[in-house]
C-alpha positions as CSV (number, residue, x, y, z in Angstrom):
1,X,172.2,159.4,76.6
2,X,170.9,161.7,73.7
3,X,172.3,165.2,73.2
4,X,169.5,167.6,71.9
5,X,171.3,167.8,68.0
6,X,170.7,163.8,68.3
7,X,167.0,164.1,69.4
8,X,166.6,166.7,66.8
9,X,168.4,164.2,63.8
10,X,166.1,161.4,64.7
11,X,163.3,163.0,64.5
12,X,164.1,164.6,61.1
13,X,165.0,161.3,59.7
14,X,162.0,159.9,60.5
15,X,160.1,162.4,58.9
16,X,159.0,165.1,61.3
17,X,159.8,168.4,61.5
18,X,160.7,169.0,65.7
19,X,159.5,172.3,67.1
20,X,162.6,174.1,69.0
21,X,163.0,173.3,72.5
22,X,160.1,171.0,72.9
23,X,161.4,167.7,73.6
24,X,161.5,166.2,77.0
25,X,162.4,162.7,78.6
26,X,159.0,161.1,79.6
27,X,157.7,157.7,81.0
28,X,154.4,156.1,81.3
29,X,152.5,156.9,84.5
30,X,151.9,154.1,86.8
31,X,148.4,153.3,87.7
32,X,149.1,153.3,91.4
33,X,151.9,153.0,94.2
34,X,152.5,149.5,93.3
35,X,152.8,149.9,90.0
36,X,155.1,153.0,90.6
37,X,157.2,150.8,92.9
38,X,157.7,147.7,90.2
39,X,158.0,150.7,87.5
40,X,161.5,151.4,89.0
41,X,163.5,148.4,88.7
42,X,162.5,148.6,84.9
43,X,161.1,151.8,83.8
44,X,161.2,152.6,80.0
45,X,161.8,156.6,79.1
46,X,160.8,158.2,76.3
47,X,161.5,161.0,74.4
48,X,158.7,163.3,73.7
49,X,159.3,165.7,71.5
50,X,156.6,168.0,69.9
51,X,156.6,168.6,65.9
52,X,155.2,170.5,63.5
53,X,151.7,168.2,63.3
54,X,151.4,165.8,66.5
55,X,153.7,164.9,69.1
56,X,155.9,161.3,69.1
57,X,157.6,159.5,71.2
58,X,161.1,157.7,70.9
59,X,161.9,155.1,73.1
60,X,165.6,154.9,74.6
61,X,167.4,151.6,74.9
62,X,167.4,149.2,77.9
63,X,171.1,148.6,78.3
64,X,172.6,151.7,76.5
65,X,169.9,154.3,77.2
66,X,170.7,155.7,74.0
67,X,167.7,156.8,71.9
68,X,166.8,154.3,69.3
69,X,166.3,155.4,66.1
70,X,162.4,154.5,65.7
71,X,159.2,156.3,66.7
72,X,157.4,154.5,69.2
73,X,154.1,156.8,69.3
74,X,152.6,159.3,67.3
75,X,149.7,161.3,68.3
76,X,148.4,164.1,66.1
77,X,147.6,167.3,67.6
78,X,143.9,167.2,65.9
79,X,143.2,163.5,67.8
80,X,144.0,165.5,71.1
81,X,140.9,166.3,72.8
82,X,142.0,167.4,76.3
83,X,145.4,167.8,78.2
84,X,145.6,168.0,81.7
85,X,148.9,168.4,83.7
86,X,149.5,168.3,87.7
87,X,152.4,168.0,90.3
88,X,152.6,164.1,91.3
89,X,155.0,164.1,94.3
90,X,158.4,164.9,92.3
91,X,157.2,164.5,88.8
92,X,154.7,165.5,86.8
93,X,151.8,163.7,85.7
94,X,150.7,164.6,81.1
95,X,147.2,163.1,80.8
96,X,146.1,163.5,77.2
97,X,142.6,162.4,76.1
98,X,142.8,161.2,72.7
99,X,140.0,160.2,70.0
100,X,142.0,156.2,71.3
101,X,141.3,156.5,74.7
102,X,143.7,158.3,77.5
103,X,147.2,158.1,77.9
104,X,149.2,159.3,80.8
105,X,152.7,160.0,81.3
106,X,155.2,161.0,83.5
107,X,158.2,164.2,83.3
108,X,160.5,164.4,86.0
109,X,160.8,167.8,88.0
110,X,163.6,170.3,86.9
111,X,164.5,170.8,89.9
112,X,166.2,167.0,90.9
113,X,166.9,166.5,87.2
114,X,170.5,166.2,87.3
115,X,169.9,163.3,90.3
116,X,167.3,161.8,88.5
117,X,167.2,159.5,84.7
118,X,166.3,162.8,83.3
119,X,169.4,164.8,84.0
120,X,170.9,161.4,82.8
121,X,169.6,160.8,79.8
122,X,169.2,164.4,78.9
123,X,172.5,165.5,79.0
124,X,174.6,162.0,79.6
125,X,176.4,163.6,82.5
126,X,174.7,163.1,86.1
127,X,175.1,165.8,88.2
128,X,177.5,167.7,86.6
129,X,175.3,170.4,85.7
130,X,175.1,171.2,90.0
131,X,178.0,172.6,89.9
132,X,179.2,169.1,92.1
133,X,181.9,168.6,89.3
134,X,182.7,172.1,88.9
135,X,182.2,174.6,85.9
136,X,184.3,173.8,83.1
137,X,184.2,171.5,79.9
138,X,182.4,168.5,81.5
139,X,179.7,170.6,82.0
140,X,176.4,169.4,79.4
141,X,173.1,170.9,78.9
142,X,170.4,169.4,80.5
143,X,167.2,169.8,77.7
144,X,165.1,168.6,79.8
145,X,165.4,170.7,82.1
146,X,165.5,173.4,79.8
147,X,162.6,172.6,77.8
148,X,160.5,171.6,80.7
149,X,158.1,174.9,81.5
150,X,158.1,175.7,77.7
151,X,156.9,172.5,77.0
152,X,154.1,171.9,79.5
153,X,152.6,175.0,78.7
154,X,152.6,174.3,74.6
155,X,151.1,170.9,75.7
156,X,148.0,172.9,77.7
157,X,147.5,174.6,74.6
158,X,146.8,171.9,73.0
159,X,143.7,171.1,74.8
160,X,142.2,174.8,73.1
């Protein structure tokens, strides 16, 4: 589980300068319904948070699904030649054409966040935000859901 101030450190430490509340937790997108279905028992998420030049990714763990301290991907804004961005049942599916080819993504919906790894790994409390555990200290902030609308839109933008 990563808070946003630990997203934020990361990302400084490995050189990047992180623009404000544009980080979200990502996956690759399966090619079809079978890959979506083996994708679950062992899905990988991401963080992918958009700097000052390009956008990275940083993988969380396996076992701890903490955020490692490592960039997995980076993709600078100028190798970006289209983004396109559409509901895909209760996610949605980031396709970004790059000067390498195209890769596609996968954000959980707001919405379900709490429910889903996102809520999770966002704010390392499941389902607390919902109100199921009550108001109070326990509740955490969910960036992803936060930073979800914000950051689709500044990844549109990109394809301009």
């Amino acid at each position: 589980m990563a808070s946003r101030k630990k997203v934020e450190e990361i990302v400084r430490k490995a050189g990047y300068t992180p623009m404000e509340k544009r980080a979200i937790v990502v996956t690759y997108a399966p090619a079809n319904l079978s890959d979506q279905i083996a994708r679950f028992f062992s899905n990988e998420f991401y963080v992918l948070q958009m700097c000052e030049n390009s956008l990275i990714l940083i993988p969380f763990g396996k076992l701890m699904l903490d955020l490692k301290k490592e960039v997995a991907l980076e993709i600078p804004y100028d190798r970006i030649h289209g983004v396109e961005i559409r509901e895909n049942m209760l996610n949605y599916r980031i396709e970004l054409d790059t000067e390498d080819g195209q890769i596609a993504l996968s954000a959980q919906q707001k919405e379900l966040s709490e429910f889903r790894s996102s809520g999770t790994l966002a704010a390392g409390i499941s389902g607390l935000n919902t109100g199921i555990g009550g108001a109070g200290f326990l509740k955490e902030d969910n960036w992803h859901r936060t930073n979800l609308d914000g950051t689709l839109e500044a990844l549109k933008k990109l394809a301009c």
